[in-house]
N, C-alpha and C positions, 0 to 999 in steps of 0.2 A: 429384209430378213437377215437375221446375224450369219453371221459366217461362225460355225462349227467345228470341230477336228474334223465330224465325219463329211462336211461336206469341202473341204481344202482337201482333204486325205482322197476322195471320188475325184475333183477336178487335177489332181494331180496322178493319178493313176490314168483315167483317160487324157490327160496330157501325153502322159510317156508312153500309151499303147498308139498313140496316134505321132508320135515323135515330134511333135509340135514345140519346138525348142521355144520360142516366145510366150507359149501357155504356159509350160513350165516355169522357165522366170518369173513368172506374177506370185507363185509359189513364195518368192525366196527375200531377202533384203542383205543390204551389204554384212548385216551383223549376223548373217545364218552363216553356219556351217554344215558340215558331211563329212564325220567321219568314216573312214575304209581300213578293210582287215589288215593292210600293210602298216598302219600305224599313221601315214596321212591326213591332214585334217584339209582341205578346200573350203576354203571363206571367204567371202564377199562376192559380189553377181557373177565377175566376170572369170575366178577360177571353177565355182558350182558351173556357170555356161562351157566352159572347156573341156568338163567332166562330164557334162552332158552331151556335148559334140562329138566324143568318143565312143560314147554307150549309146546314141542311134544311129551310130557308123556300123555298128556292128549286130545291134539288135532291130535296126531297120532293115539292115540286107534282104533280100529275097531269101524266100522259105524259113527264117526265122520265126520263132512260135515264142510264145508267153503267155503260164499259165499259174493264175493265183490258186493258192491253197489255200487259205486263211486270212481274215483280218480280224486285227481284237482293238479295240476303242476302250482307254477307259481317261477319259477329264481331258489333258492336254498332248496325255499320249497315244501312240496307234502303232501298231505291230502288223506286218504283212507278211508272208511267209509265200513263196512261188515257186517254181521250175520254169527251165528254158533252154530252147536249143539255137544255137546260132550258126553259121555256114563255120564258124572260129573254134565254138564250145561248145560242151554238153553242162548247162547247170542244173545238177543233178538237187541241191536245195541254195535256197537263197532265203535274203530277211535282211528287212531293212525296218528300222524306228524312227519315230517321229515324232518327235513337240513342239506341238502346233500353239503360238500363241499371239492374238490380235490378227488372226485370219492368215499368218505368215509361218513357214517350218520355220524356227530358231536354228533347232539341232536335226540332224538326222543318221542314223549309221547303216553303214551296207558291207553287207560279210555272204559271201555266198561259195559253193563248192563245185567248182568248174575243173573240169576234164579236155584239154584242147584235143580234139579232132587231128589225127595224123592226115597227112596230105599224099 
């Protein structure tokens, strides 16, 4: 069966709810990147893995929740939009894109509006 947007876009979403850092990677190839709201860009396996080490350090934690609000699909691209809370943040909206092409994210960007938690 082909591989999809919407079915790369499914195995990568249950990748990250299940924080499965090697499922993820299958996602990816050295010529993808992730761009971030800071202006940032992380490309190739092993800075996306480092990126990803950090956001299930924290969205793994105990009592962390994540909750999608929307997905839209159209050709090579895919749009998610969610909330979440972590023992760190409160993200109150989140949204990341995706072009998905030969079964691989190319591009992806992640921009979300986080509130840290006083201690």
């Amino acid at each position: 069966m082909p591989e999809t947007t919407e079915s790369i876009l499914k195995h990568h979403l249950e990748a990250y709810i299940a924080c499965d850092l090697p499922a993820m990677m299958e996602d990816y190839t050295e010529e993808s990147v992730i761009l971030v709201r800071s202006g940032r860009a992380f490309q190739g396996l092993a800075q996306i893995e480092s990126l990803f080490q950090r956001a299930f350090a924290e969205f793994g934690a105990p009592g962390a929740t994540f909750a999608m609000s929307s997905t839209a699909v159209h050709g090579e691209t895919a749009l998610i939009t969610w909330s979440a809370e972590t023992p760190a943040n409160t993200y109150e909206f989140g949204t990341d894109t995706f072009i998905i092409r030969g079964g691989k994210i190319l591009v992806q960007t992640f921009a979300a509006k986080a509130t840290p938690k006083t201690k």
